[in-house]
C-alpha positions as CSV (number, residue, x, y, z in Angstrom):
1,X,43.5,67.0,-24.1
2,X,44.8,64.4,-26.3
3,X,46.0,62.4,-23.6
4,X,42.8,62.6,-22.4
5,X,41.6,60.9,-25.5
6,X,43.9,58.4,-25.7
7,X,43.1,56.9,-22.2
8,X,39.5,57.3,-23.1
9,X,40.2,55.6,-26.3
10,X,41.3,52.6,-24.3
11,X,39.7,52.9,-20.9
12,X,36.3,53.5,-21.9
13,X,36.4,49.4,-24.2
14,X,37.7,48.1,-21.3
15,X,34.8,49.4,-18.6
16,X,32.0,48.6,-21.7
17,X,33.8,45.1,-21.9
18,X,34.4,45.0,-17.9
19,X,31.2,46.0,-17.4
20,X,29.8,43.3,-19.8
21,X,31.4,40.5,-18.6
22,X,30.2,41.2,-15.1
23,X,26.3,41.1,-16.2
24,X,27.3,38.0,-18.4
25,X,28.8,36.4,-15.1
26,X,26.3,37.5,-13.1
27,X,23.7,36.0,-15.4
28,X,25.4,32.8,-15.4
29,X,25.2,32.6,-11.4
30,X,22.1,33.1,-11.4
31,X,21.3,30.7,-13.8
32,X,23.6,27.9,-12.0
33,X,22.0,28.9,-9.2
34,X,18.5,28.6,-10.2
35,X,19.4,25.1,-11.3
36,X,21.0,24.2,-8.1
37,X,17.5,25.5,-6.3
38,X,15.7,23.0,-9.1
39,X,18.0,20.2,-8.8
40,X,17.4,20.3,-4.6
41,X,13.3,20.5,-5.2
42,X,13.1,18.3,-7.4
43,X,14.9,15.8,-5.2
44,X,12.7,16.6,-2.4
45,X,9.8,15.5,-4.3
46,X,11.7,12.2,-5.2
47,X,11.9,11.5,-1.7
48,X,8.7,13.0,-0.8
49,X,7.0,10.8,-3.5
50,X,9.0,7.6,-2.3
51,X,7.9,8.6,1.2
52,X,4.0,9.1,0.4
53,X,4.2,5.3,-1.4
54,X,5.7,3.8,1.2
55,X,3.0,5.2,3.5
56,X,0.2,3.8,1.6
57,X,2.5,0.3,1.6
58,X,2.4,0.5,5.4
59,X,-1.3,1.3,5.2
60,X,-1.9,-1.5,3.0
61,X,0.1,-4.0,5.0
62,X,-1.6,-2.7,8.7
63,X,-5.3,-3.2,6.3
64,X,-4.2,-7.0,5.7
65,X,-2.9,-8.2,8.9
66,X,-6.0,-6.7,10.9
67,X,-8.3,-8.2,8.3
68,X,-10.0,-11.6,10.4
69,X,-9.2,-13.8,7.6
70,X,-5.1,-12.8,8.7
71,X,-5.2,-11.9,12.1
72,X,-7.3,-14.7,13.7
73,X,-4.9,-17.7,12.3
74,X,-1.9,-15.7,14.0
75,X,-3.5,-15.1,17.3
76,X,-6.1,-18.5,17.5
77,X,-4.7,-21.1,19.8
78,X,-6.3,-23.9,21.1
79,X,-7.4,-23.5,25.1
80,X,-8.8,-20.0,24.2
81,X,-11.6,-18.6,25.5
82,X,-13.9,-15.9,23.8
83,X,-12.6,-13.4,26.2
84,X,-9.5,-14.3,25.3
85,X,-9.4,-14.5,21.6
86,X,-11.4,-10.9,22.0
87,X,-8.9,-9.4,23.9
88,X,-5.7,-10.8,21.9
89,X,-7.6,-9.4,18.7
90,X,-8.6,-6.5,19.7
91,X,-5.1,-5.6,21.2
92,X,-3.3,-6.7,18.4
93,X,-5.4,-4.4,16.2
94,X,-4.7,-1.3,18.5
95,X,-0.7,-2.5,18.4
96,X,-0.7,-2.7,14.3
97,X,-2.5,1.0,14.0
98,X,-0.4,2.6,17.0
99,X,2.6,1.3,14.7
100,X,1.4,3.0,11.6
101,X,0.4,6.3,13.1
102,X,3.5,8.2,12.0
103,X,1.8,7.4,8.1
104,X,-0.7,9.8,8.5
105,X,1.5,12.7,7.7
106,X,2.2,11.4,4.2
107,X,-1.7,10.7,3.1
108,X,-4.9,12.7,2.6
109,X,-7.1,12.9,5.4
110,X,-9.9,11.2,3.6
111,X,-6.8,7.9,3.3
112,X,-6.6,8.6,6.9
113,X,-9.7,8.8,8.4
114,X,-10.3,5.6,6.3
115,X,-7.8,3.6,8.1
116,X,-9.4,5.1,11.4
117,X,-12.4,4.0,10.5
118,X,-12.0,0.5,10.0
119,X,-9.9,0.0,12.6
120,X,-13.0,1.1,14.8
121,X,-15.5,-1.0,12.7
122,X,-13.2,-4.3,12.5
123,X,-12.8,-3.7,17.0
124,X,-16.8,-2.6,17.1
125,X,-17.6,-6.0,14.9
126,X,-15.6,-8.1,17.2
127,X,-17.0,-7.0,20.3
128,X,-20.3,-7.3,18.7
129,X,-20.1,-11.2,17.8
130,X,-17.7,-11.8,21.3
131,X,-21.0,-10.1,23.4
132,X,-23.4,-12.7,21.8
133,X,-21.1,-15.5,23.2
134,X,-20.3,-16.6,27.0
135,X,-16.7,-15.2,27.8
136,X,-15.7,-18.6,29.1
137,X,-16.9,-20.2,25.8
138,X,-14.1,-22.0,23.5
139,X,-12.6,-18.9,21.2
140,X,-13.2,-21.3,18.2
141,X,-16.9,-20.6,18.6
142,X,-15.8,-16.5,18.0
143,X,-13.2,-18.2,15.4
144,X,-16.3,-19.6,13.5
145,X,-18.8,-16.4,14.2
146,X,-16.3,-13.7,12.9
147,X,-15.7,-15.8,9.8
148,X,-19.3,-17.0,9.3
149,X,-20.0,-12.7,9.2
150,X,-17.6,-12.0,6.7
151,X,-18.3,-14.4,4.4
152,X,-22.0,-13.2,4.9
153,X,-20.9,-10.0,4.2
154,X,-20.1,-9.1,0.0
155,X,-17.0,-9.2,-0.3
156,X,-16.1,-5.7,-2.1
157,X,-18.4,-4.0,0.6
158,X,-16.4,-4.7,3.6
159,X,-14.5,-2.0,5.4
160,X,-11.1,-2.9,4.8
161,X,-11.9,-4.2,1.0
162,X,-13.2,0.1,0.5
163,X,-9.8,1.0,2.7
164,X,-7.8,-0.9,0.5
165,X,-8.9,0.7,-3.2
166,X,-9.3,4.3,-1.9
167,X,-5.5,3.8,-0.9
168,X,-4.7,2.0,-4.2
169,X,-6.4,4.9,-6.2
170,X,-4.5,7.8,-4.2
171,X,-1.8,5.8,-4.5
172,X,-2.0,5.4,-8.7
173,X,-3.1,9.4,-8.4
174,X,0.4,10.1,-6.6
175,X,2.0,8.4,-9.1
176,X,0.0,9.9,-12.2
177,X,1.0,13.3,-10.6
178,X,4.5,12.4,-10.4
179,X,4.7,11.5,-14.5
């Protein structure tokens, strides 16, 4: 019986200790592991967040260069006809958003559905002016007409002026969301 003791006396601190550092261990690994699982979201968001801005850069760059103050200049060429210049415009506008498309997964619908939008309107406002001219016509007479419209138009109410601060604002909300 007392040797029964005795290896109690010493076996039974070293399962309480055993058994202690095991939960303290365990603990521990769960800890590191939580932070491991922290570490990898939180770099997710960095790149989804670097992701999401440059979609709205893309956005913002496709807006300007279909714009007819930038995409006339690039396309105009002396010899042009109306048809022509209509058909190298409205091509060239198709190309830029068929480029982007991919940048819809990374903004809000409303960002998206923006950008449709005014693709549609700048094509619809083209074909408008280009159907009040002869298709034989010199393109610098659809040149003139386009720009003559837009400077008609105020300024902060045309299509791709709205499409450009609704994607500036979601973009500073992103970023507000992020600090």
């Amino acid at each position: 019986m007392d040797t029964l003791l005795d290896i109690l006396k010493y076996t039974l601190p070293a399962i309480i200790v055993l058994i202690a550092n095991a939960i303290i261990v365990n603990k521990f690994l769960i800890t590191e592991m939580r932070k491991r699982q922290m570490a990898i979201f939180q770099d997710g968001l960095q790149i989804s967040l670097r992701l999401r801005l440059q979609a709205y850069e893309r956005l913002t760059l496709l807006l300007e260069r279909v714009q007819p103050r930038s995409i006339i200049p690039r396309l105009y060429h002396s010899g042009m006809t109306v048809q022509g210049l209509q058909y190298a415009l409205i091509h060239s506008i198709k190309q830029e958003f068929e480029h982007n498309l991919s940048q819809q997964i990374y903004v809000s619908d409303r960002v998206w559905q923006t950008v449709v939008g005014i693709k549609e309107q700048e094509m619809a406002m083209i074909n408008r002016i280009a159907a009040t001219l002869k298709p034989e016509a010199s393109a610098k007479e659809l040149h003139h007409r386009i720009l003559d419209y837009i400077l008609k138009s105020e300024e902060d109410k045309l299509p791709i002026q709205i499409g450009l601060s609704l994607i500036q604002q979601e973009a500073k909300l992103v970023l507000s969301q992020k600090a």
